[in-house]
C-alpha positions in Angstrom: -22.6 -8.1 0.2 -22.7 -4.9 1.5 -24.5 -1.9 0.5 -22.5 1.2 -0.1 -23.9 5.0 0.2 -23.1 6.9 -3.1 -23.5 9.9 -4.2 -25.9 10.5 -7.6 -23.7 10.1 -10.3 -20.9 8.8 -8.7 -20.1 5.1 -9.4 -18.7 2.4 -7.1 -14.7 2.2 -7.8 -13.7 -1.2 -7.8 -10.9 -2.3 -4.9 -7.3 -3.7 -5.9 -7.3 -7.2 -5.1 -9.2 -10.6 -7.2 -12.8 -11.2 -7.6 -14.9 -10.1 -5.0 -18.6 -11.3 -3.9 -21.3 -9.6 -5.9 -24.3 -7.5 -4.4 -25.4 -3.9 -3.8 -23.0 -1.7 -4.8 -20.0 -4.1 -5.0 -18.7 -4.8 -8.3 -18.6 -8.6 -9.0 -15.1 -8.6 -10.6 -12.1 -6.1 -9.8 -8.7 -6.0 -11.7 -5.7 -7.8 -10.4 -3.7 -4.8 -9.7 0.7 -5.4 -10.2 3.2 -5.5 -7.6 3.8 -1.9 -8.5 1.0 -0.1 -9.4 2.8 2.6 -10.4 4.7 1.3 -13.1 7.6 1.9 -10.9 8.6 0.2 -7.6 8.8 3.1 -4.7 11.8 3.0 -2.1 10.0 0.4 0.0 8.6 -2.1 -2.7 12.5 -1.7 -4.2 14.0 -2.7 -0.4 12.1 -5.6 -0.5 12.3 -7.0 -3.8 16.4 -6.8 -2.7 15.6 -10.4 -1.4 15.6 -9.7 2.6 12.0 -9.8 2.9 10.9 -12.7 0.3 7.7 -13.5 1.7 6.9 -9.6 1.0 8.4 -9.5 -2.3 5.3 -10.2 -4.8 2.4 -8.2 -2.8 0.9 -5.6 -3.9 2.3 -2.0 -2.3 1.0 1.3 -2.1 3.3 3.3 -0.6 3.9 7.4 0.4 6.7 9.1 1.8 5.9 11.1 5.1 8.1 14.0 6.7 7.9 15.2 10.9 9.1 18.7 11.4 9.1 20.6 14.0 7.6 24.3 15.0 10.7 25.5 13.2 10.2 23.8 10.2 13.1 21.5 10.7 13.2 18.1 9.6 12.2 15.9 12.4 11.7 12.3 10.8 11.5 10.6 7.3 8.9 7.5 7.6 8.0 5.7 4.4 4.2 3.7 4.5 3.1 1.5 2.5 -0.3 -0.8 2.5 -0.6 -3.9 1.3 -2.7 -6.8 1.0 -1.3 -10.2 1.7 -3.7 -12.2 -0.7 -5.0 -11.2 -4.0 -8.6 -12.7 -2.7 -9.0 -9.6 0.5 -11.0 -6.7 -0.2 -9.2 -4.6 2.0 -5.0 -4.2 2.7 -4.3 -6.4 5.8 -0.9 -5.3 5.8 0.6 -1.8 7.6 4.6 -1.7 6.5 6.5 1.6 7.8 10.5 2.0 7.0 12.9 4.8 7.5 16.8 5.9 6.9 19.1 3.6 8.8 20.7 6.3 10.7 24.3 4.4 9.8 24.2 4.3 6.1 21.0 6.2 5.4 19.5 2.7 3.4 15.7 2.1 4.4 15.3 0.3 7.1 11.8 -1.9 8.0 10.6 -0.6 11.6 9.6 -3.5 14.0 
């Protein structure tokens, strides 16, 4: 395991994901966290539950949308991240997903 710098009185937060090796400062079991840790799916985790991306459906997703404007305040770009970790066994998200509006029909679109 590794050890992890805290501060005094701070405790080590456990990451989203299944059990974990134990040691210093590592917590030996973390909570499986839902699809949609929410409660809620966001845009992106809705999109792919919609069936197109299957193999994407059941992760886990954290996701933020994310605005570009310009000097004069202007909207530039709308980008929707999201993180997620393709097995429940990772400690960390292996997984970078970023969508936007179609520019046809305004649906989210997967970049890539």
């Amino acid at each position: 395991g590794r050890g992890v710098a805290m501060k005094r009185g701070h405790e080590p937060k456990p990451a989203f994901g299944g059990a974990g090796e134990a040691g210093p400062g590592v917590m030996a079991e973390r909570p499986l966290v839902p699809a949609c840790p929410t409660g809620r799916p966001g845009r992106l985790q809705r999109h792919l539950l919609s069936g197109e991306f299957d193999q994407l459906r059941d992760f886990p997703i954290f996701e933020s949308n994310f605005v570009q404007v310009t000097r004069l305040g202007e909207v530039a770009n709308k980008v929707t991240m999201g993180v997620a970790a393709s097995s429940p066994a990772l400690e960390l998200p292996d997984l970078l997903l970023l969508a936007g509006p179609a520019k046809e029909n305004g649906h989210l679109q997967l970049f890539g």
